[in-house]
Each structure stands twice: as C-alpha cells, then as structure tokens.
MARNU-375610 format. One record per residue: residue in one letter; z negated, y negated, x negated of N, C-alpha, C in turn. Coordinates in steps of 0.05 Angstrom, whole numbers, plus 5000, padded with zeros to 4 digits. Atoms other than C-alpha are relative to their C-alpha. Example, Ala and Ser with C-alpha at 12.3 -4.5 7.8 and 13.67 -1.06 7.14 Angstrom:
2
A500050244982484450904754500049764982S500150245016485750214727498649785015
% end
This chain:
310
X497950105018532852425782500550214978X498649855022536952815737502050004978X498150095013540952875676501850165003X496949874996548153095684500750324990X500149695010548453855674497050175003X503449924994540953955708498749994984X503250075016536253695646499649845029X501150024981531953505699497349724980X501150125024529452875669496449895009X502150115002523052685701497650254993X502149705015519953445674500049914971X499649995032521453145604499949754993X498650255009521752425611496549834981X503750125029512952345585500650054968X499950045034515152655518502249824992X499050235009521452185509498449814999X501150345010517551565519497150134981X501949975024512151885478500449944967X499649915027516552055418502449824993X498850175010521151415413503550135012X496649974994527851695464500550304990X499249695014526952365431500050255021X500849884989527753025459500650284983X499249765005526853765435500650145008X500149774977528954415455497450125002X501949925005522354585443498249915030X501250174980520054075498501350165031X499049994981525554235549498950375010X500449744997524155025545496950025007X503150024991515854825555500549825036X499450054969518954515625500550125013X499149914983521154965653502850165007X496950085000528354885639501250244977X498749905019533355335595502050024965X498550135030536455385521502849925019X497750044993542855355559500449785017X500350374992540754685595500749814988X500250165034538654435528503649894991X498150125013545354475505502549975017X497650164981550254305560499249744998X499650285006546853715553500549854978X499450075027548153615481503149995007X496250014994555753825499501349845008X498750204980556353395557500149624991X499950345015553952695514497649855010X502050134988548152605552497549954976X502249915015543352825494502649974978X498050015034546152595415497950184991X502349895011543453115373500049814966X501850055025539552945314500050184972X500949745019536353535277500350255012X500249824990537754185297498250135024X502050044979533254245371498849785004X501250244991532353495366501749805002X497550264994536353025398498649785017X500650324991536252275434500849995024X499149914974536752205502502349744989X498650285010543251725493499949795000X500250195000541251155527497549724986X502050165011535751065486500249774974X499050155025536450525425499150144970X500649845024535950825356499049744979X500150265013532150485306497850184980X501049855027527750795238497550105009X502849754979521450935284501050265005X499449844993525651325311501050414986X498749785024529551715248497950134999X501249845018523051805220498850255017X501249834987519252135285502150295008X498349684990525752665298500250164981X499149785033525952885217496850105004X503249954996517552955233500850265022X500349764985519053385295502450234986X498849805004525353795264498750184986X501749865036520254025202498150175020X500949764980517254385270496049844991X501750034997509354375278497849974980X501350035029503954125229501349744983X498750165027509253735192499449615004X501350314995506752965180501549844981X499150145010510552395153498949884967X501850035026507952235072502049844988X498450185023509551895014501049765005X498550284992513551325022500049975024X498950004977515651495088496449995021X503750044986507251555115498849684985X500350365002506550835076501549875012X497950094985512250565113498849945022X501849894968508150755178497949804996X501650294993503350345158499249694987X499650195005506649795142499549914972X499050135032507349765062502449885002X496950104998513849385051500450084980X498549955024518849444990500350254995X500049745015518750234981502450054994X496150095009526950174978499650415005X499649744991527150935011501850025033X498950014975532151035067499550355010X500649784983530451745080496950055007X502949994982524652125112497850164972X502449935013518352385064498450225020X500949794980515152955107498650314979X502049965014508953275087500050355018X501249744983507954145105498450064979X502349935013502654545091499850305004X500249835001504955145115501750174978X498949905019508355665067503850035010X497649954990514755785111501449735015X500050294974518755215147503249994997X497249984992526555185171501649854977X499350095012531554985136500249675001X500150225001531454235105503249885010X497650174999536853815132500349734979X499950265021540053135091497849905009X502850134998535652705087497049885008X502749965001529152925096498950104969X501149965020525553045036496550145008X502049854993520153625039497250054983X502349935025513053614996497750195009X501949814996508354154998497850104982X501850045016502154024973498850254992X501249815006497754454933496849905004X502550165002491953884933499550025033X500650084967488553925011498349834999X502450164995483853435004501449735020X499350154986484452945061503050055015X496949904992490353275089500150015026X499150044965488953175163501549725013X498050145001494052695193498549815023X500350094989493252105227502749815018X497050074993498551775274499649655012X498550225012501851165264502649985018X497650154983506650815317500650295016X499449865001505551475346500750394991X498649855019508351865296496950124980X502149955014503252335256500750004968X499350035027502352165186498050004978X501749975018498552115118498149865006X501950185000492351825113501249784980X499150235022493051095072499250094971X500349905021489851315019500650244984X499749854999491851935013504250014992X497950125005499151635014500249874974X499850205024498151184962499050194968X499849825018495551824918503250124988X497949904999501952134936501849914987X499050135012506051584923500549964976X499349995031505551554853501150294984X499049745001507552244849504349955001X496750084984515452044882501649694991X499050275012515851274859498049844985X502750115012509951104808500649734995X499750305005513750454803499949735021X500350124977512850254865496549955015X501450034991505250324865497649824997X501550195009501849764839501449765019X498750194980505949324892498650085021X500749764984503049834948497549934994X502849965000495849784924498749745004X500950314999495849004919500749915033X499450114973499148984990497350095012X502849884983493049475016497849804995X502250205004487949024985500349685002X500450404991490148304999500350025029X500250004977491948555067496550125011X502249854995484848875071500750295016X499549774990487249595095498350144989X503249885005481749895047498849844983X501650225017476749654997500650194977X500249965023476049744930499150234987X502249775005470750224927502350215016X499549764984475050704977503550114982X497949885027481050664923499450174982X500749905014476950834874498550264999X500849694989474151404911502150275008X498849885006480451714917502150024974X499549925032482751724850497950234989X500849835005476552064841499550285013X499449824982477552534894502550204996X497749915004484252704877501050054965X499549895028483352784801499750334986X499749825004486053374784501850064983X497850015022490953654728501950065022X497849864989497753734760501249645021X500050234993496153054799501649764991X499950275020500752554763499749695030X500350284982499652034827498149874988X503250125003493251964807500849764976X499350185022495351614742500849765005X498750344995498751074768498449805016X501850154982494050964822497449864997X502850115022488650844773500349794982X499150325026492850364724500249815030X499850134985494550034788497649825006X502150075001487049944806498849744977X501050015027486049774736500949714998X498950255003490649144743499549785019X501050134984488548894811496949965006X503349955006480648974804498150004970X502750075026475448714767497350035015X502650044997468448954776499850045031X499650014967470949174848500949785018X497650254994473948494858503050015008X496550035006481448364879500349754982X499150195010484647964833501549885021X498950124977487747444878502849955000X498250075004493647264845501850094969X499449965025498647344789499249984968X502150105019495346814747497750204991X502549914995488847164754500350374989X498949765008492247874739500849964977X498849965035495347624671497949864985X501950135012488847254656497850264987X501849675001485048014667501550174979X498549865025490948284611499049914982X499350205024490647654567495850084989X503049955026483147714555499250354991X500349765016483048514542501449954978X498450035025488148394501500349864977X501150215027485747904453496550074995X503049974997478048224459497749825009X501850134993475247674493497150125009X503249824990467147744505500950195027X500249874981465548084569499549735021X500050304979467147564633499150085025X499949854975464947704697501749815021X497250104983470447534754498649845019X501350164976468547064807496549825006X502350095009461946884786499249715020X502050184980457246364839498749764965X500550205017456545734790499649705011X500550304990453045064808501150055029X498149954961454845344891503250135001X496750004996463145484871499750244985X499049785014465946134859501949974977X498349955024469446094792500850264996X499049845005474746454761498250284983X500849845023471646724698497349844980X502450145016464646654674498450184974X500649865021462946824602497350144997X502449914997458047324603497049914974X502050115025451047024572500449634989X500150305011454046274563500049815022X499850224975455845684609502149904998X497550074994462845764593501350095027X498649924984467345824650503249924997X496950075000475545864655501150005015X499350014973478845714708503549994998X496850055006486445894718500749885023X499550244985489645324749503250065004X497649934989496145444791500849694998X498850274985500744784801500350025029X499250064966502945024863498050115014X502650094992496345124888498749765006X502150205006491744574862501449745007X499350304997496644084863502149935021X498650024983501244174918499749745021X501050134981496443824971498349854984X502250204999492743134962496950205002X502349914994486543474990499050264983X500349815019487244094947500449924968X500550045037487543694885497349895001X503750125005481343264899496950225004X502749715011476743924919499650044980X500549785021479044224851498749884982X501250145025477343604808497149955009X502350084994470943414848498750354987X501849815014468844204833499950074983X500250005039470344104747497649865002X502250165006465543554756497850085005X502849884982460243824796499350264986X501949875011460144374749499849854963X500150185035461043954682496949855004X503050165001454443594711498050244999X501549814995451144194721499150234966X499349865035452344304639502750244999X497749774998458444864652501749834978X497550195017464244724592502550255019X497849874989470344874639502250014981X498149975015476445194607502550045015X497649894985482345074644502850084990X497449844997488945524646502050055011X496850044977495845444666501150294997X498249734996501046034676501550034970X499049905026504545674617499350064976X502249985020498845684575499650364989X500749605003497446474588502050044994X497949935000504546624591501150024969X500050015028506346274522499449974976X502350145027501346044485496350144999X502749845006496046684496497950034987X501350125019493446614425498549814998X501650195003491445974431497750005014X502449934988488046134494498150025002X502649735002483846634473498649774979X501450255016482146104407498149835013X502850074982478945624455498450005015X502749954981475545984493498450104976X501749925014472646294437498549694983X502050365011470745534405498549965023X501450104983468345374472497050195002X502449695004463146084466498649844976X502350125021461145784400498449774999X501250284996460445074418497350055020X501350024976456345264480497150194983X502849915014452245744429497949834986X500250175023451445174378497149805016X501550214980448844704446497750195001X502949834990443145324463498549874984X500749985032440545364396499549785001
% end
C-alpha cells in the first residue's frame, strides 16, 4: 500500500500511529524514501504540513495531542514538552494556554515557529523527560517548578489538583522547592506559597473552608494547632496544641446535605464532648465575616479549658 506520489506508507506507517497521524521528513528519509517524496506528498494533499518537516498524514483526525506532539518534534531532537504545555500532559486542567511550551537544552535549535513557545533552562536538575500520551515531557514536579516561572497565578490551582488527585505527596513538593532553590528561580516562589496554603504539617488541606481556617488562625496569632489530630477515635479539624480544645469547620453543604451525614457529624461532637473535648464549631460565614470573633472564642475556649486543668 501506498501513498499517492510513492510515500510508501507501510515503511512509515509505525511512526504515524506512534506519534498521533504525524509524519517527518526526518522519518521518511530514515525509510528509505526521498526529500523529493517527502514533498510531492505535501504538494499533492496527501500529507498537511504542520511545522516545517512535520506534517499529518491527512486522513488522520487532528486534535491538541496532536498540535502539541508535531511543535515537540519540529523543535527537532531532545526537545520535551514543559511548562504548561508538560502539565497539560499530565492532566492539570485550567492552565488557559492554547499554544505549545517546549523545553531545549541544547544551545542551538531552528527557527521558532507561531506558537510554540521556547524555554531554555539554565537549572538541569531533573531535566530528563518522561513521556506522556506518548509525547516526551517534563517531569510533574519539575513542571510545576517551571510553571510558576510562565503563570505563577495559575500555580496554587495546579498544586492542589496534584495533591487531592494524589499525583505526588507532600514531602516530594517540598523536596523540589528545595531542590530547585536557587537565585534566578522565581517558580520556586510561588511553588512554596502555594505549598504554604495547601499543607499543614505535610497534610493537604482538604478544602476551601479548611484553607481559610489555616489563613484565619496565622492571621489573628492563634496558639499553635495541629491539623487533623486522632481525638476520642475521630480525626478532627484542628486541635489546640496542649488543651482539649478542638475546632471543627463545618461546611453546610457537606454536613448537612445528607440525613446520614448530619447524624455521623452530631453523634461525633458528642462522643467527643463526653470524652471532655470543648468543640468549637466554624462556618464559612463565620471565617469569612466575622474572623475576629472567631479567633475571640477560641481563645475563651483555650482559657476556659485552662481554668478546667487547674
């Protein structure tokens, strides 16, 4: 079987389905076949070109796998998908980037076409590529350094997706921050406040609540709480370090959505109210607009609970 103008398609047809319909001249000229093959078939309509030596066989369907793996091969050998475009790969959502992110490492590299976007690190650490739908690309973490480099506003969305989806842990965030701390680095910065807002104590914060609960008490100097804390058998929110206060931020559309999810939450106040605990519960509107007060009773509740030791 052949394509119209002798590309000779079953010498070339493993790297199309390899590379998502794609084909180089790079490929066709390792078959066997001629530049002057190459481009009768570009002429003739059989082959859409792409990037300069990378085109589509036509009948293949085009679709953003695709964009991204032909702007990866035009950037020629070495070159790996990053930044946005290597989070994309593995499945971050929201980055709001329609072009390609493409990572070299060598000093020379062809000219950039529209939209590809070219970064060339100075930092190598972790710079070997891993591939993704395919397609070779950043490491996750390594991405998510980057990232804040190109859209630092986009990376505290990005670091909460990695950790509620479990893609890494806590500890392996925080290992590249310190890995990648370097002057010149501004990713790092963001990737660290990021940290800073979803983690407690190597914890994920679970939720929004739970995220403006981790602001609201720096920010009023509450004692020192530890996150999740094992109390009377039940993980609680927030347990005052040293007392038998605990605070618990209480969602509506959680707790009270479901019959069954209201009676767990109240049977587990009681069970720790018997157990002596003084629970301090917290709504969204409570944190949201009435912070001050907040912070007030929990701090009465710290004294009351001192007053009971004593």
């Amino acid at each position: 079987m052949t394509l119209r103008e002798g590309v000779k398609l079953h010498l070339v047809e493993p790297f199309t389905r390899r590379h998502h319909g794609l084909l180089t001249m790079q490929a066709v000229l390792e078959s066997g076949q001629s530049k002057r093959t190459w481009y009768r078939a570009n002429d003739s309509g059989l082959l859409v070109p792409v990037y300069p030596g990378v085109s589509r066989v036509v009948s293949s369907p085009t679709s953003r796998l695709q964009a991204i793996h032909a702007a990866v091969l035009a950037m020629g050998d070495g070159a790996v998908a990053s930044h946005r475009t290597g989070l994309e790969l593995w499945g971050v959502p929201d980055l709001q980037f329609d072009g390609v992110d493409v990572m070299l490492t060598r000093r020379r590299h062809p000219v950039v076409p529209d939209g590809i976007v070219v970064h060339r690190p100075r930092d190598l650490i972790d710079i070997a590529p891993v591939w993704r739908h395919g397609i070779p690309a950043s490491k996750l973490l390594r991405g998510l350094t980057d990232l804040g480099a190109v859209a630092p506003d986009r990376v505290h969305a990005a670091v909460g997706h990695v950790l509620t989806e479990r893609l890494a842990s806590g500890a392996a965030l925080y290992w590249a921050t310190r890995a990648h701390s370097r002057q010149g680095r501004h990713g790092v910065v963001a990737l660290r406040d990021a940290l800073h807002e979803w983690l407690v104590d190597g914890k994920v914060l679970d939720s929004d609540l739970e995220r403006e609960m981790n602001k609201a008490r720096r920010r009023h100097k509450l004692p020192p709480m530890t996150f999740h804390a094992i109390c009377a058998g039940y993980e609680v929110d927030w347990l005052v370090d040293g007392t038998m206060v605990v605070v618990e931020c209480d969602s509506l559309e959680y707790h009270d959505k479901r019959r069954e999810d209201f009676e767990r939450d109240r049977k587990k106040k009681a069970d720790l109210a018997a157990a002596g605990y003084r629970v301090v519960p917290i709504t969204w509107r409570q944190l949201t607009r009435q912070s001050k007060w907040m912070a007030a009773v929990v701090r009465s509740a710290i004294t009351a609970d001192t007053a009971t030791a004593v």
